[in-house]
N, C-alpha and C positions, 0 to 999 in steps of 0.2 A: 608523102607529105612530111616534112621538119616539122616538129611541136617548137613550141618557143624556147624549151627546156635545151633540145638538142640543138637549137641555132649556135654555129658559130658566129663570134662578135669580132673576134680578134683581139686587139687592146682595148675595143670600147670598156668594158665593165670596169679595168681599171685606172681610164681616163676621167678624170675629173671634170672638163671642161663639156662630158658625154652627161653627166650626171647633173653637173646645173641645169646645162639644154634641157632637160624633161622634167627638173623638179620649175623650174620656171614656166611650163605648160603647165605643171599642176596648181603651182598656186596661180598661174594667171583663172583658170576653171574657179579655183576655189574664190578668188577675190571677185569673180562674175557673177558666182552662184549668189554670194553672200550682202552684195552689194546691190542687185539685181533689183533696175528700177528706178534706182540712184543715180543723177548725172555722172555718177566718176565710173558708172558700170563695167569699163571698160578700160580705163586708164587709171594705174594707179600716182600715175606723175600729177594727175586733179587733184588727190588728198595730199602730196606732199606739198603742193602748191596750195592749197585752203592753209594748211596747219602754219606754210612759211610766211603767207601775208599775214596773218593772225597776228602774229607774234612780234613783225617784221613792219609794220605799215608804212606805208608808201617806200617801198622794196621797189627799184627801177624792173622794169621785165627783162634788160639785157642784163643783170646783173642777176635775176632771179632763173634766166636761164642757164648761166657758167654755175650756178649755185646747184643745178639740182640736174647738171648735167645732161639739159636738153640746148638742140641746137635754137638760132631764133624762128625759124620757121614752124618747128614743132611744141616751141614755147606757146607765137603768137595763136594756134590752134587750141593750145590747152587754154589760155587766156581767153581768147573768143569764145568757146564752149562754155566756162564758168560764167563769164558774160553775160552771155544769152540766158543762162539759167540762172540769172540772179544771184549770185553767190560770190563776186568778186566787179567791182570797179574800177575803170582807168579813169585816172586826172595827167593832166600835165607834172612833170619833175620841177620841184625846186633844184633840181640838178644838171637844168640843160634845157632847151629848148626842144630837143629832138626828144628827148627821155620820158620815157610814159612810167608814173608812178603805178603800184596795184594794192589796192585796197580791198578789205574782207567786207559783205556787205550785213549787216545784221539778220539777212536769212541766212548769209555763208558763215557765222556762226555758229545759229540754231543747227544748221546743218552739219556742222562739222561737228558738235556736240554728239549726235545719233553716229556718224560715221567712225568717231574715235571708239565708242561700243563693237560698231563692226568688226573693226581693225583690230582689236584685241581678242574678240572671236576668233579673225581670222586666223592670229599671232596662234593661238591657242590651238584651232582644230591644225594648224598647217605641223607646227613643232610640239605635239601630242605625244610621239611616241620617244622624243629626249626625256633625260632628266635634267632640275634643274642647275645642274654643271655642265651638260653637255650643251643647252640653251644660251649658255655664258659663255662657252668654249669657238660656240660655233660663232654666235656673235663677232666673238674677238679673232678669229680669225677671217670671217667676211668683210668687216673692217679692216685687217691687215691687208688684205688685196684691194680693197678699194683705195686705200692709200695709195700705193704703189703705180695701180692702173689709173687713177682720176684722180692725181693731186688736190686740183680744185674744187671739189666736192665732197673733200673733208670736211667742211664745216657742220655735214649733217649726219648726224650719230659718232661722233668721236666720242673716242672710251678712256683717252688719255695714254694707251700705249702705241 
């Protein structure tokens, strides 16, 4: 029997692309445990979409998809689910006849108010064993690939470099 100690990996350990794969299982765990109960239980693309119509209102959905880097199929699911749960409304677009505006509903407020608590929870237990430069460091280089990789979804957490 190999212990996990003695596993050969080959280049995983000092593949990066090996290392998000599993920290991205860990916080999807953590964002389930934490959020647990909560319609976005299980997507965190729900809270980025609560916080952008917040801010954003009457945000078209195809534009709020190219914005937060979902396709429109998996936008209109995120949409429908906030829907249903009371926390986001569709109107027609002053932009189009085909364009569906989205709007925050004033429980998707009150809700998002408790869920920005979590989300900094989460921030906290997830990046617990940085300090705070290394918090900053990694920040700006997460944003440097996301630039690179999803131009178009820059507009959410730009740091200015």
């Amino acid at each position: 029997m190999i212990l996990d100690a003695e596993m050969d990996l080959d280049f995983l350990p000092e593949h990066i692309v090996h290392h998000y794969h599993l920290l991205n299982f860990d916080l999807a765990r953590l964002h389930a445990r934490l959020f647990e109960g909560t319609p976005i239980e299980r997507r965190n693309a729900k809270l980025t979409t609560l916080v952008v119509a917040s801010l954003n209102p009457g945000v078209t959905q195809s534009v709020f998809a190219k914005l937060i880097g979902q396709d429109s199929s998996a936008m209109t699911r995120i949409v429908d689910d906030l829907v249903s749960d009371g926390l986001l409304v569709r109107a027609p677009s002053p932009h189009g006849r085909r364009a569906i505006a989205l709007d925050i509903t004033v429980e998707g407020r009150a809700a998002l108010a408790e869920y920005r608590q979590i989300a900094k929870q989460c921030e906290q237990e997830f990046t617990a064993p940085l300090t705070a430069e290394e918090k900053k460091q990694a920040l700006h280089i997460l944003r440097k690939l996301r630039r690179y990789h999803s131009p178009c979804t820059d507009a959410i957490g730009q740091d200015g470099t």
